[in-house]
PyMOL commands that place a pseudoatom at each C-alpha (Angstrom):
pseudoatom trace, name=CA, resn=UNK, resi=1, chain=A, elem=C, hetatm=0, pos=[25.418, -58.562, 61.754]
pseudoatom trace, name=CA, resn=UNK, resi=2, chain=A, elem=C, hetatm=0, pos=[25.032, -61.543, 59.208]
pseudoatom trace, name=CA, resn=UNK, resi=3, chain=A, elem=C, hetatm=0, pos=[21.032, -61.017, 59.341]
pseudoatom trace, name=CA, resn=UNK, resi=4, chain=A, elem=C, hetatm=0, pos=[22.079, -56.824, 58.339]
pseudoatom trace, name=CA, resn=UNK, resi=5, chain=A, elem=C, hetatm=0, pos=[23.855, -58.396, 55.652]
pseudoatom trace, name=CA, resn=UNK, resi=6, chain=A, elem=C, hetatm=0, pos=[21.403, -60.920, 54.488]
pseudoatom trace, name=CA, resn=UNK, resi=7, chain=A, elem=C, hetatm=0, pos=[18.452, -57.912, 54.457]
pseudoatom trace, name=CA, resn=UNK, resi=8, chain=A, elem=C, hetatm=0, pos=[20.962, -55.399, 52.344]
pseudoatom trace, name=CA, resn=UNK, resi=9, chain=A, elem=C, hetatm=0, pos=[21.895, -58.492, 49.715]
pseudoatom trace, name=CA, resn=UNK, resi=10, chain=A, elem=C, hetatm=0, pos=[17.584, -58.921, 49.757]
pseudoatom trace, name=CA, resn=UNK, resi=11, chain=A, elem=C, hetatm=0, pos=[16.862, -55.041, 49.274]
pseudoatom trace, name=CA, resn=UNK, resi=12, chain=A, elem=C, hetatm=0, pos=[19.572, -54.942, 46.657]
pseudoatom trace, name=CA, resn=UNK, resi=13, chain=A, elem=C, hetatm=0, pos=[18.098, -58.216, 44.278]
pseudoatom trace, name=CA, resn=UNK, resi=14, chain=A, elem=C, hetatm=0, pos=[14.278, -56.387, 44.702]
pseudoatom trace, name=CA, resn=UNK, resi=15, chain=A, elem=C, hetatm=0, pos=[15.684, -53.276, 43.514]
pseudoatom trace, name=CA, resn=UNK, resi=16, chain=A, elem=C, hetatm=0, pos=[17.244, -54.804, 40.290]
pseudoatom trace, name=CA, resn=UNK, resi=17, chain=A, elem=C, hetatm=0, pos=[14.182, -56.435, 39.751]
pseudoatom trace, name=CA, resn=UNK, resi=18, chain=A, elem=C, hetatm=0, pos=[11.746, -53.412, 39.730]
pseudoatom trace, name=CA, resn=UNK, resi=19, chain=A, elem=C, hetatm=0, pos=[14.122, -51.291, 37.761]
pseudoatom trace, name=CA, resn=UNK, resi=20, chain=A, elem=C, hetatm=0, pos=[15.035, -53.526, 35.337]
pseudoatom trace, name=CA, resn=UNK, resi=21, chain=A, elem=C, hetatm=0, pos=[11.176, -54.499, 34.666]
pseudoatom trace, name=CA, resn=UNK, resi=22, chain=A, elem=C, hetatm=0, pos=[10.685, -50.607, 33.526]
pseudoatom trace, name=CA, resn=UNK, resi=23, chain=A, elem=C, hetatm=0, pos=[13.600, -50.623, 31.059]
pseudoatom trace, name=CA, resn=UNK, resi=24, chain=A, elem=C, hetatm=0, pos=[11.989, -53.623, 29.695]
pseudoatom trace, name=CA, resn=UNK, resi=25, chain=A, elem=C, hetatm=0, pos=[8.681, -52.030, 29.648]
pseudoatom trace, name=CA, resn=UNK, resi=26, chain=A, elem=C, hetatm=0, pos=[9.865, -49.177, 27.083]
pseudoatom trace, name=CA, resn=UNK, resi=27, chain=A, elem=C, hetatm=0, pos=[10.913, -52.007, 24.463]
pseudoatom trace, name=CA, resn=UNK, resi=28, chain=A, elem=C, hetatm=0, pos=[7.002, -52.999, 25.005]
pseudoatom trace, name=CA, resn=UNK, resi=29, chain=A, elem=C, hetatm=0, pos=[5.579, -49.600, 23.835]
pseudoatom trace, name=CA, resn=UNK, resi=30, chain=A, elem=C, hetatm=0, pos=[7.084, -49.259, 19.989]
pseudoatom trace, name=CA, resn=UNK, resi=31, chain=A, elem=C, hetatm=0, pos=[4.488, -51.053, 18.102]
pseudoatom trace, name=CA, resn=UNK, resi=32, chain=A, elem=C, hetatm=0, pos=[2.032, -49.024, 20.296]
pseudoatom trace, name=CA, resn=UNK, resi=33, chain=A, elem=C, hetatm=0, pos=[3.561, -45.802, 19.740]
pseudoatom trace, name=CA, resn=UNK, resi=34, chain=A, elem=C, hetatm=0, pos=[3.462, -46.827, 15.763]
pseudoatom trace, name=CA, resn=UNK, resi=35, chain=A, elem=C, hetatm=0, pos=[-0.227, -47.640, 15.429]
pseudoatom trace, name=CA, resn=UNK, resi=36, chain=A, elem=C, hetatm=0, pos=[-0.870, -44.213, 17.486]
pseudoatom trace, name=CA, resn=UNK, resi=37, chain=A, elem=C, hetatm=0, pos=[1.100, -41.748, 15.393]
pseudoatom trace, name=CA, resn=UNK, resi=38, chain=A, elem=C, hetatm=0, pos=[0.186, -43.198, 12.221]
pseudoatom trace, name=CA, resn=UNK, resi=39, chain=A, elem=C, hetatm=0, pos=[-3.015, -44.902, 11.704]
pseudoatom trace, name=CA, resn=UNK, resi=40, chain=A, elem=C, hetatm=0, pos=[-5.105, -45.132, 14.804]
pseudoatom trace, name=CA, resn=UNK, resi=41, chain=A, elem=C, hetatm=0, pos=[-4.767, -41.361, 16.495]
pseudoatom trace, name=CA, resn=UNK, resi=42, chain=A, elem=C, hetatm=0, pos=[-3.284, -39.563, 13.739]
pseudoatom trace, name=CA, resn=UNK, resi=43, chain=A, elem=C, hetatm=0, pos=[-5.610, -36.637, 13.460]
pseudoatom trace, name=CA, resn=UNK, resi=44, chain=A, elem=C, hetatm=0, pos=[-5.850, -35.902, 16.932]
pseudoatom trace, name=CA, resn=UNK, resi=45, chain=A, elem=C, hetatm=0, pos=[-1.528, -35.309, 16.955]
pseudoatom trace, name=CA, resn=UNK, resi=46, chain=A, elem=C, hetatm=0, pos=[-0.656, -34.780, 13.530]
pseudoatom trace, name=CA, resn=UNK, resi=47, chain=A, elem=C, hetatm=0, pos=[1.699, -31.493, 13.820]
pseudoatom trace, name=CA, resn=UNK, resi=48, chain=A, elem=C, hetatm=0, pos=[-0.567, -29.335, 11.249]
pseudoatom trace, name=CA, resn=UNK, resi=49, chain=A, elem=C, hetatm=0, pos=[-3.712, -27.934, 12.324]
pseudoatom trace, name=CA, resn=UNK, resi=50, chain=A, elem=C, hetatm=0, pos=[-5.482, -27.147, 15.559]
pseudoatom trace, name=CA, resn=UNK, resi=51, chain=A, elem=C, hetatm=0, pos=[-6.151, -30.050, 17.513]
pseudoatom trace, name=CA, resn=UNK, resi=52, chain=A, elem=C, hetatm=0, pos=[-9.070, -32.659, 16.819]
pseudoatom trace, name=CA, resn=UNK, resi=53, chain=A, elem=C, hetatm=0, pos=[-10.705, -34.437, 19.375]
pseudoatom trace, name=CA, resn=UNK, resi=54, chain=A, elem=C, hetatm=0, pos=[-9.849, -37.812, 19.541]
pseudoatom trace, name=CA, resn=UNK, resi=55, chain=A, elem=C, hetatm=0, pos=[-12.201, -40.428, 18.269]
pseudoatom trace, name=CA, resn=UNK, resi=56, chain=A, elem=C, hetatm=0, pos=[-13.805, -43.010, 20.536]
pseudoatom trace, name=CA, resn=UNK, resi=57, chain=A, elem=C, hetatm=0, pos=[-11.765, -45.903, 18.714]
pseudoatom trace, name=CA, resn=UNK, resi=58, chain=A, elem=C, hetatm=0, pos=[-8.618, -44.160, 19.346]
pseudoatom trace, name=CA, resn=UNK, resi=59, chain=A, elem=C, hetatm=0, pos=[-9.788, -43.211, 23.010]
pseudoatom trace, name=CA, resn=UNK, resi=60, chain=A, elem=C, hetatm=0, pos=[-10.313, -46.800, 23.630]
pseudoatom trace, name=CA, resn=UNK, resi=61, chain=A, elem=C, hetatm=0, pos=[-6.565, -47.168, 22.487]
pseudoatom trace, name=CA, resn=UNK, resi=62, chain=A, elem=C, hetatm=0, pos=[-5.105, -44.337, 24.697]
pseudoatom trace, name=CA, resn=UNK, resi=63, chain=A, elem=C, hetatm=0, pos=[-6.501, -46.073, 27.783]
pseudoatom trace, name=CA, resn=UNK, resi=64, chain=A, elem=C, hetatm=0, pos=[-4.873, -49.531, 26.822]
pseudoatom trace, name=CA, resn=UNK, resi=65, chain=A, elem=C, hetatm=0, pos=[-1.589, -48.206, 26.117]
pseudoatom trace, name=CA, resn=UNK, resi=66, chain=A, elem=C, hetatm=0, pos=[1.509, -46.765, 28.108]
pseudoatom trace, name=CA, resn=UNK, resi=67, chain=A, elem=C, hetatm=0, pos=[1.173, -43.183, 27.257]
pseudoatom trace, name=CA, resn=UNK, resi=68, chain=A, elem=C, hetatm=0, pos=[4.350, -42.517, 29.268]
pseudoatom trace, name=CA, resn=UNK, resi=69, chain=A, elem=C, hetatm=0, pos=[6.346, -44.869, 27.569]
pseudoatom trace, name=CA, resn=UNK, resi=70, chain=A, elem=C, hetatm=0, pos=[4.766, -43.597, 24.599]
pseudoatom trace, name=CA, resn=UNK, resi=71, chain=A, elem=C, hetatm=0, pos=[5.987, -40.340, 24.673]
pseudoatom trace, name=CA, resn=UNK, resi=72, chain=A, elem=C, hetatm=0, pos=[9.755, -40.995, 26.137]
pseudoatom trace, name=CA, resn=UNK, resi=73, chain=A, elem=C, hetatm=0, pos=[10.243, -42.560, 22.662]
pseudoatom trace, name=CA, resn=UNK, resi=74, chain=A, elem=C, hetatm=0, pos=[8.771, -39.727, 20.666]
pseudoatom trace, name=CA, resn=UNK, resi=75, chain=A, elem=C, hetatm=0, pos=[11.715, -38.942, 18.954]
pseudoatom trace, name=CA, resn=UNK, resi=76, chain=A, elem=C, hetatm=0, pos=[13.081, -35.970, 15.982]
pseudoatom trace, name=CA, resn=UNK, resi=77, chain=A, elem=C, hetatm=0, pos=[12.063, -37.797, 13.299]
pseudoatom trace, name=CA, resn=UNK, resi=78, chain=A, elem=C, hetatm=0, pos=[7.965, -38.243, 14.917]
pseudoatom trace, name=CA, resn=UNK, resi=79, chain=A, elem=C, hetatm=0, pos=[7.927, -34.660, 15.495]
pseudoatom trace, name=CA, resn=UNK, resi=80, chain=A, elem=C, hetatm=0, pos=[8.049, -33.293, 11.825]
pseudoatom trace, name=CA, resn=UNK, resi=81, chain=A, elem=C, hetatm=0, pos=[4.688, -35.155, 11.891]
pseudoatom trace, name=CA, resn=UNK, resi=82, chain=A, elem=C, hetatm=0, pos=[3.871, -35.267, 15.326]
pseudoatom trace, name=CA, resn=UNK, resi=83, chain=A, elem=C, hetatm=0, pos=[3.073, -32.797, 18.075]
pseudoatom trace, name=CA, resn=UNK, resi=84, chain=A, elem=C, hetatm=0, pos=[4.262, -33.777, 21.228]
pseudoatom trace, name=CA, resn=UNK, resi=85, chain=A, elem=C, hetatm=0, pos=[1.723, -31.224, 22.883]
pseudoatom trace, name=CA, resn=UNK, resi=86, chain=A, elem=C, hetatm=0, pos=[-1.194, -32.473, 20.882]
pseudoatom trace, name=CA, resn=UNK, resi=87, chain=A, elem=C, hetatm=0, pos=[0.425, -36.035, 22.622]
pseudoatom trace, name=CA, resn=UNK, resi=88, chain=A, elem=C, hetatm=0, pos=[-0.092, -34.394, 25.741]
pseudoatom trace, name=CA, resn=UNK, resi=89, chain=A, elem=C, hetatm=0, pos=[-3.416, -33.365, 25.633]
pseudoatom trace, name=CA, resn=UNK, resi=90, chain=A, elem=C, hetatm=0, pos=[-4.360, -36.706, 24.140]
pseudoatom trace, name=CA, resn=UNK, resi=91, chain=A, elem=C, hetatm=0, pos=[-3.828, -38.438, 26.965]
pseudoatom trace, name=CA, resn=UNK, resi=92, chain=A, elem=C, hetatm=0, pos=[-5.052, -36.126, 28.769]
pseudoatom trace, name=CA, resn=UNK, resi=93, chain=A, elem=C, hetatm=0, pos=[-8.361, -36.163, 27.136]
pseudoatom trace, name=CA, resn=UNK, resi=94, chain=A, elem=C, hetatm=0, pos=[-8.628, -39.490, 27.614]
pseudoatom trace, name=CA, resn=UNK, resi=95, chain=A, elem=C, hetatm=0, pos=[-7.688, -39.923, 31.460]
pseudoatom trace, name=CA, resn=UNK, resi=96, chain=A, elem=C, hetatm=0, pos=[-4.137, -41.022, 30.836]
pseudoatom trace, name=CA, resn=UNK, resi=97, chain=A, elem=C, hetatm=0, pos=[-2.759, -37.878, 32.168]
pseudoatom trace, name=CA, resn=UNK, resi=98, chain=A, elem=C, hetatm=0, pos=[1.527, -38.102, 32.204]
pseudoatom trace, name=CA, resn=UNK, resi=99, chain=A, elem=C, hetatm=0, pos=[2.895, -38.014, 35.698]
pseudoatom trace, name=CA, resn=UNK, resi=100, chain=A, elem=C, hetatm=0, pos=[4.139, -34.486, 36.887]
pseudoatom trace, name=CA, resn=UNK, resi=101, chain=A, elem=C, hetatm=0, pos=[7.849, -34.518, 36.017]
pseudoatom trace, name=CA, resn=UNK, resi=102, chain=A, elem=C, hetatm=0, pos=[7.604, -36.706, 32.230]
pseudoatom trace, name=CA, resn=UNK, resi=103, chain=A, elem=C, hetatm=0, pos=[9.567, -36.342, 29.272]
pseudoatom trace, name=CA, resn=UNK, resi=104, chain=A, elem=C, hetatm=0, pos=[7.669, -35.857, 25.997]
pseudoatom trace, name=CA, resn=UNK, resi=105, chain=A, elem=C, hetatm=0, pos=[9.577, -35.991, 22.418]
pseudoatom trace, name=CA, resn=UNK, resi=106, chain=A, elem=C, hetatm=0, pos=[13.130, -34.972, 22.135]
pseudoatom trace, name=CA, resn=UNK, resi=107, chain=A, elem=C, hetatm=0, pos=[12.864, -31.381, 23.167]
pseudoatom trace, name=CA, resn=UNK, resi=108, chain=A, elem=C, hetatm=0, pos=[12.020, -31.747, 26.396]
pseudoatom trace, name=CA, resn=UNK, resi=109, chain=A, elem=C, hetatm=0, pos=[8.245, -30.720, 26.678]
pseudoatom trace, name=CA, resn=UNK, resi=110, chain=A, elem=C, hetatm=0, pos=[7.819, -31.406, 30.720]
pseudoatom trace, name=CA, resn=UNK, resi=111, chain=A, elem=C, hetatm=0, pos=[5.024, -31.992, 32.341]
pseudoatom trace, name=CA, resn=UNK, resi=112, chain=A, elem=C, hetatm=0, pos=[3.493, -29.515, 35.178]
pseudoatom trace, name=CA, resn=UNK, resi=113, chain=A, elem=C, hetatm=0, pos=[1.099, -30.124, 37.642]
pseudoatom trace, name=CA, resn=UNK, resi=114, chain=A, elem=C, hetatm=0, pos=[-1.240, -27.925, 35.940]
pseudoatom trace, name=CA, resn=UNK, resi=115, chain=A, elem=C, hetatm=0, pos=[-2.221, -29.063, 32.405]
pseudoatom trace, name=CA, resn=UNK, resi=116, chain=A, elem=C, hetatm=0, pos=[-2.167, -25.994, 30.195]
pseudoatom trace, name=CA, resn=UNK, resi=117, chain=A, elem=C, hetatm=0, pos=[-2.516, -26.362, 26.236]
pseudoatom trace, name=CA, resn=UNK, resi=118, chain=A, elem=C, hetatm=0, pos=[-0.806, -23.677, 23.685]
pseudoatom trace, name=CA, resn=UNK, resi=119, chain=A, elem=C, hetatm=0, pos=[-1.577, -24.357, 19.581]
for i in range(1, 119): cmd.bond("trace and resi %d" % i, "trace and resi %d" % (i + 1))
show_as sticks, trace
zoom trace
């Protein structure tokens, strides 16, 4: 019974560890989120116009960076400049596909298992 016990208090302390090292890991992606809006991919998801290829320096970015995180903190005020579907397909376009199931911006753009892009 004590060895149960002992296993259940170990499961528990992993569990806080992995989940707590992903809430940390959004606080990691703001600065990266920044210099991809604004500067680095900012023709490829600017909200006007049809969407522009991304360039190889910010393709070498996309692959570096968290695209998930990147796009849970897309919030209301990114998206009068941002498209959160352009966001999408970026990563896409540049093999960092979001998982099946991920938040993107504040209106709830979802991923599918099938990537389909509307302008």
């Amino acid at each position: 019974m004590a060895n149960i016990k002992f296993l259940l208090v170990v499961f528990a302390l992993v569990f806080v560890m992995f989940t707590s090292h992903q809430a940390w890991s959004e606080q990691d992606c703001h600065e990266d989120k920044e210099k991809l809006l604004i500067t680095i991919c900012w023709d490829t998801v600017k909200i006007d116009g049809a969407y522009v290829p991304p360039t190889n320096f910010c393709n070498h970015f996309v692959e570096k960076v968290d695209m998930a995180c990147v796009c849970r903190l897309l919030n209301p005020a990114d998206e009068v400049t941002t498209s959160a579907v352009k966001l999408v397909h970026l990563a896409h376009d540049c093999g960092k596909a979001l998982p099946v199931g991920s938040k993107c911006g504040s209106k709830y753009l979802y991923i599918r298992a099938i990537f389909v892009y509307h302008q």
